[in-house]
C-alpha positions as CSV (number, residue, x, y, z in Angstrom):
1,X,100.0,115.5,80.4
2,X,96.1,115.8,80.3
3,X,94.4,116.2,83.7
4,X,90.5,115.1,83.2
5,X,87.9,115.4,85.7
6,X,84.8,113.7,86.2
7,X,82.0,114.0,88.6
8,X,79.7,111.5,90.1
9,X,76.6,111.1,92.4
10,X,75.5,114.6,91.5
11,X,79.0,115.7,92.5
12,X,79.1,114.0,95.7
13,X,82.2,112.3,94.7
14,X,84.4,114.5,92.2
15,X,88.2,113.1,91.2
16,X,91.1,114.3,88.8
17,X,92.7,111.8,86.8
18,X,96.0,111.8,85.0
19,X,98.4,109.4,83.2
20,X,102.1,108.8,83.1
21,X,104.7,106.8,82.0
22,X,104.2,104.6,85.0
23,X,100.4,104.4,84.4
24,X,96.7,106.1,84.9
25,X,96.0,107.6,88.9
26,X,93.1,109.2,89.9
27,X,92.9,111.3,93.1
28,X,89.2,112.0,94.5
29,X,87.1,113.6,97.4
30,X,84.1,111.3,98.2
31,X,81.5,113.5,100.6
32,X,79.8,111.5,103.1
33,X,76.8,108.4,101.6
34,X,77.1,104.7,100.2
35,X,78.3,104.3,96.6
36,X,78.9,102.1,94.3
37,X,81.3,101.8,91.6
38,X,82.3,99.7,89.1
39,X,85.8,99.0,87.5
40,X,87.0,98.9,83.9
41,X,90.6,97.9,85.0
42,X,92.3,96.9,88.3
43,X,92.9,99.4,90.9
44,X,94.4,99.9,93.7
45,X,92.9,102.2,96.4
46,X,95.2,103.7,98.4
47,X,93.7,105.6,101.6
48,X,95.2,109.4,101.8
49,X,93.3,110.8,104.8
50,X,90.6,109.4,107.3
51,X,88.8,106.0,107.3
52,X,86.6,104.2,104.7
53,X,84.6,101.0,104.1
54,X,84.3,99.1,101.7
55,X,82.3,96.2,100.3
56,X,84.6,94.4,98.0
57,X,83.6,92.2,95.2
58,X,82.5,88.0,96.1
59,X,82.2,89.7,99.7
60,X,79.9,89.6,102.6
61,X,81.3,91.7,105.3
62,X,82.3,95.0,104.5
63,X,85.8,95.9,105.4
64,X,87.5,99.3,107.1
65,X,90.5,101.0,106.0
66,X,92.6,103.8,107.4
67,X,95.0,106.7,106.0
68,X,98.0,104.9,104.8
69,X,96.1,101.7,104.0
70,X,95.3,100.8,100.5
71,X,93.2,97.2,98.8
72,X,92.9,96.1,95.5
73,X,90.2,95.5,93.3
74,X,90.1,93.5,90.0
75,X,89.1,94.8,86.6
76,X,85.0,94.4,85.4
77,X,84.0,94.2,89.2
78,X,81.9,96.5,91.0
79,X,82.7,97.6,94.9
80,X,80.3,99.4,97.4
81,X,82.0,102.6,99.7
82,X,80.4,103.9,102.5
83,X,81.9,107.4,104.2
84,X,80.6,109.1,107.2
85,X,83.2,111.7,106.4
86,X,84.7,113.8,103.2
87,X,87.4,111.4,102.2
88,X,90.7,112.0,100.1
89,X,92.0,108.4,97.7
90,X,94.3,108.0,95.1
91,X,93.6,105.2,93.0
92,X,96.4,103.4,90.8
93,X,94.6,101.9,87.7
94,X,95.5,99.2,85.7
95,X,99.2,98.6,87.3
């Protein structure tokens, strides 16, 4: 199994990404500012520690999640994130 990293934001947001037989998961640490990404597949952000926001795609209002929540968001979309905190996700692509 290959682990690959990849760094972001210059290194404000670092994550390690793997693959199974069950599919492709990333884990990441996002340090405190607004980002945005954008998705090649669909993905599933599951919330490990803390709280996060989130401006998902077609949306106004940003929403709020906490550790233990998760949200989904579809493939060739983009999505803002907005910490106050450092912050620990897993992310579930493409299942």
């Amino acid at each position: 199994m290959m682990i690959t990293e990849n760094t972001y934001f210059d290194g404000n947001v670092k994550s390690l990404g793997y693959e199974t037989t069950e599919g492709k998961s990333t884990i990441g640490i996002i340090n405190p500012g607004e980002y945005e990404f954008g998705t090649a597949d669909k993905e599933i952000m599951h919330i490990v520690e803390g709280k996060l926001s989130a401006l998902l795609p077609n949306q106004t209002d940003w929403q709020h999640f906490e550790a233990g929540s998760s949200f989904e968001v579809s493939a060739n979309s983009n999505l803002k994130l907005k910490q106050k905190y450092k912050q620990l996700i897993c992310a579930s692509i493409g299942n």
